[in-house]
C-alpha positions as CSV (number, residue, x, y, z in Angstrom):
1,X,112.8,142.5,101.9
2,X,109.9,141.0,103.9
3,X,109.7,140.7,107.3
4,X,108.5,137.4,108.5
5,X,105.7,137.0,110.1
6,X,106.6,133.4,112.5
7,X,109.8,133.4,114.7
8,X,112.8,131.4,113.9
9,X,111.9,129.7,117.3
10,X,108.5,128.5,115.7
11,X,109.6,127.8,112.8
12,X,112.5,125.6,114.3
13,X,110.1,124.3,116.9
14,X,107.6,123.4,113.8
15,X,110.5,122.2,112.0
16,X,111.4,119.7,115.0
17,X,107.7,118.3,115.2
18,X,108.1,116.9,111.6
19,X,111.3,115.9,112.1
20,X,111.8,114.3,115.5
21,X,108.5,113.5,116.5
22,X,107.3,111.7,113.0
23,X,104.3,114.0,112.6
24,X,103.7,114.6,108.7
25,X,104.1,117.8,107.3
26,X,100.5,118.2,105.9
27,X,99.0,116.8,109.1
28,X,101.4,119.5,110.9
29,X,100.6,122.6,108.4
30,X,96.6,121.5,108.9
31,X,96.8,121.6,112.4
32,X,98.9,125.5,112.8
33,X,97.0,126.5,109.8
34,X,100.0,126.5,107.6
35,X,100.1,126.8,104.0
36,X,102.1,123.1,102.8
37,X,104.2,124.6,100.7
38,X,105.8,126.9,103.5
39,X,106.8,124.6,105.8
40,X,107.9,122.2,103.2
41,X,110.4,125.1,102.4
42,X,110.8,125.8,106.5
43,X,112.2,121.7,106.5
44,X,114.6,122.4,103.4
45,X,116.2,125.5,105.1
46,X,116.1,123.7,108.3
47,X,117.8,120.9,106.9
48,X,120.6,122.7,105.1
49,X,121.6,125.0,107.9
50,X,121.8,121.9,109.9
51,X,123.7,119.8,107.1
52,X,120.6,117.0,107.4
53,X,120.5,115.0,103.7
54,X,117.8,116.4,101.4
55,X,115.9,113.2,100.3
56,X,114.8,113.4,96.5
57,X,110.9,113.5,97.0
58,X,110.1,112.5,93.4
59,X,112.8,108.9,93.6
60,X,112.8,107.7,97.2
61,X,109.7,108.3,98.0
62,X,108.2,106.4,95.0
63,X,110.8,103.5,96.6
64,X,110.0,104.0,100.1
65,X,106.3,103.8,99.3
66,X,107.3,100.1,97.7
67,X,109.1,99.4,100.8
68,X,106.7,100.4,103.1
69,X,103.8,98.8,101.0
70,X,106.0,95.1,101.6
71,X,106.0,95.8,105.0
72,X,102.4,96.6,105.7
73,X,101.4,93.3,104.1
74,X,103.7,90.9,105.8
75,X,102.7,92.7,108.8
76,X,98.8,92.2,107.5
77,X,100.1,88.5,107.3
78,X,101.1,87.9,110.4
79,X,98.0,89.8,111.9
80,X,96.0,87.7,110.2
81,X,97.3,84.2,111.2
82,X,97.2,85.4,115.1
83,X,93.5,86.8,114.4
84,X,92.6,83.1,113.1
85,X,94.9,81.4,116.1
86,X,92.9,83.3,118.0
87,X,89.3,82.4,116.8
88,X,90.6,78.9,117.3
89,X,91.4,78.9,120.9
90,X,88.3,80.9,121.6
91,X,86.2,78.5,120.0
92,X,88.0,75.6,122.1
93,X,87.7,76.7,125.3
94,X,84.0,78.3,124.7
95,X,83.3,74.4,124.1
96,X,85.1,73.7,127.4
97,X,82.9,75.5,129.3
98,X,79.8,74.4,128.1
């Protein structure tokens, strides 16, 4: 058998990044130096010694990505409407002052 070569302590603590602070695990394994694959294996042990729900990567993320591609464009919307609100008022009181 081999012995690891990272501490149950940073792999928790690595684990806990991803999990609890929002950081994505490519972002995270770029940043330590990790190979993806590892500490997408680290989150699955993680996750079943703590009895955390597995998501399917291959269905809810596919949905998820829908979900999230809604959200960004109503927020996009909305962002857009105060931008041109925005223009408006400026160009109002720019005439104001002259």
């Amino acid at each position: 058998m081999r012995k690891s070569k990272y501490s149950k302590e940073f792999k928790d603590s690595t684990v806990q990044l991803i999990l609890n602070d929002g950081e994505s695990v490519v972002k995270v394994a770029k940043d330590l130096g990790l190979n993806t694959k590892t500490l997408y294996h680290w989150v699955t042990i993680y996750k079943k010694a703590h009895n955390i729900p597995i998501r399917d990567i291959n269905s809810s993320s596919k949905e998820s990505d829908n979900e999230e591609l809604k959200r960004l464009r109503r927020e996009n919307k909305i962002l857009k409407q105060e931008r041109d609100i925005l223009k408006k008022a400026a160009a109002y009181f720019a005439k104001e002052t002259l």
